[in-house]
C-alpha positions, 0 to 999 in steps of 0.5 A, a space after each residue: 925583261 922578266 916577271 915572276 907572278 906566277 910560278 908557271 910562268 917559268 919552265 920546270 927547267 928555268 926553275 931547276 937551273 934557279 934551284 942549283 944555283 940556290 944550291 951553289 950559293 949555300 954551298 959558298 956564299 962568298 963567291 956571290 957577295 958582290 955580284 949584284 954590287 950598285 943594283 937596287 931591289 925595291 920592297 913594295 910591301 902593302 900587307 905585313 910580312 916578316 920572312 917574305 921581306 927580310 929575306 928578299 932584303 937579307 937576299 939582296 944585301 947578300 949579293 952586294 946589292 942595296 934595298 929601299 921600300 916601305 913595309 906596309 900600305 900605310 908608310 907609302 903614298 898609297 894611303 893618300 890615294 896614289 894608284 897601284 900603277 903610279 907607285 910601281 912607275 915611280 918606284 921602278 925609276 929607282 930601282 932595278 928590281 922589284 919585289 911587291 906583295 899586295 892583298 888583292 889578287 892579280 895586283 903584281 900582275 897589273 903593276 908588272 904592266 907599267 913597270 920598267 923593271 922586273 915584277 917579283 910577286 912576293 904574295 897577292 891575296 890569297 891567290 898566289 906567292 911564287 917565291 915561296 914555292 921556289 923555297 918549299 921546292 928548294 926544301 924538297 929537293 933537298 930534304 928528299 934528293 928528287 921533286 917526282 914520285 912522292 906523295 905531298 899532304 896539304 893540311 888546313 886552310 886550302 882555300 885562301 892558302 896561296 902558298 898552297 895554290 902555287 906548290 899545287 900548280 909547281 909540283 903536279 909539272 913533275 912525274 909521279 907525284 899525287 896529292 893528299 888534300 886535308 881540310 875541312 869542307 869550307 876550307 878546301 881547294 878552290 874548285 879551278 884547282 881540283 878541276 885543273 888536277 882531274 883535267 891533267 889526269 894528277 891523283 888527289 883526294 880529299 879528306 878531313 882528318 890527317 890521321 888517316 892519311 899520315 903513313 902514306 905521306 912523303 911531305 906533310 904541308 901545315 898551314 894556318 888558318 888566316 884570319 886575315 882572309 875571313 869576313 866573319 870572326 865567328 867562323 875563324 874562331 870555329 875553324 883555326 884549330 882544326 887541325 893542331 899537329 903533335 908527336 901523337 898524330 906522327 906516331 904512324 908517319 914515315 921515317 923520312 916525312 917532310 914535315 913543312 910550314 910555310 910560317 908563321 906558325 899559330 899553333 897548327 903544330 905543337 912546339 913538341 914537334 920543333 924538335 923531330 928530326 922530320 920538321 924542316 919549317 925553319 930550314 925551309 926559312 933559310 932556304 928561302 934567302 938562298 933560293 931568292 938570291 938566285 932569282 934576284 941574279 937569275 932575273 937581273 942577269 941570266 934573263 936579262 
């Protein structure tokens, strides 16, 4: 049996194999939509979501499969006061597969410990979210036909962004590829990732300002600023609109920028931008139920 927590724990060959068969399902669907006839997926959802969960549900619908779960802590027996272990002990007696998102690190982790079934962290705190890797290599791939030798720019809150932590640690597995790390300074990669980076002999930099970096980059990564993950509203005001992306700022892009964002959008990107051919956000959404598709499978069947 197979978890996914963190996106290292599969090969960077596991993950090509789970990005062509995400392919083949875009390519046609319909010879997918019974694959997964009579299996349940179980949506543990103890902090709000929209894309995550309805794609991980759209996913498993598409291949036949059913979905039960609750979407926020509040609706489980959590809020009575039930353990994380004994929610996923019951709930993998329901289901053959489960797909949790919790807002403390390391909770996927310690649940995939008592579960009797596989474990897809769907998101914990801001440590990690895996899945959205999958679809933002998937988007990558496809947008620019290869995942090596480019130059990817991370702008905005690196610090609690997990879908930032985990596209770092997916992406610096492939050759040739450097990192642009754009934030302000109380919002910059946490230090065991840079480490991590110079440790492995990756090129990175980080700057505070997207202007003087723009011409260089083959994939410009947007982020919001969470006000969930502050402790101080004081220090969110100052900071959520440091960096708003619009047609000027792109005036000095390449041709062919990916421009991503792993939504929801607050107002880090002008609307003005939806409709530049290089904004790839709401294909990247799309991506994402394809790219899950082929986990959901890939872990109920191929790993099995």
């Amino acid at each position: 049996m197979r978890h996914l927590i963190d996106i290292t724990d599969f090969t960077v060959e596991e993950i090509n194999r789970i990005l062509d068969l995400g392919d083949s399902m875009i390519a046609d669907p319909a010879a997918y939509r019974t694959c997964l006839s009579g299996r349940i997926l179980a949506t543990l959802f103890f902090e709000p979501s929209t894309r995550t969960r309805l794609s991980f549900e759209s996913a498993m619908l598409s291949l036949g499969g059913s979905v039960l779960g609750f979407s926020s802590a509040d609706s489980s027996s959590a809020s009575k006061g039930e353990s994380l272990t004994d929610t996923i002990r019951t709930v993998s007696c329901y289901a053959d597969i489960i797909a949790m998102r919790h807002p403390k690190e390391g909770a996927p982790m310690a649940g995939s410990m008592k579960s009797l079934v596989p474990i897809i962290n769907a998101g914990d705190g801001g440590h990690n979210h895996p899945t959205q890797t999958l679809t933002d290599l998937m988007t990558i791939r496809r947008e620019k036909k290869r995942l090596d030798h480019m130059v990817v720019g991370l702008c905005g809150d690196l610090k609690f962004g997990r879908t930032v932590h985990s596209l770092i640690g997916a992406m610096s597995r492939y050759e040739g590829i450097s990192f642009v790390l754009i934030s302000p300074p109380e919002l910059k990669v946490p230090a065991y990732i840079t480490k991590e980076l110079a440790d492995k002999g990756i090129p990175f930099r980080e700057v505070e300002t997207m202007e003087e970096v723009m011409p260089e980059l083959d994939v410009l990564y947007m982020t919001r600023v969470q006000r969930e993950r502050f402790f101080n509203e004081a220090d969110y005001i100052r900071l959520k609109d440091t960096y708003i992306l619009d047609p000027d700022k792109l005036r000095t892009a390449k041709a062919d920028l990916s421009i991503m964002h792993p939504l929801p959008r607050v107002n880090e990107i002008s609307t003005k931008v939806d409709d530049d051919p290089r904004a790839v956000y709401f294909k990247q959404v799309r991506n994402g139920r394809f790219v899950r598709m082929a986990l959901i499978k890939t872990l109920l069947e191929d790993m099995a």
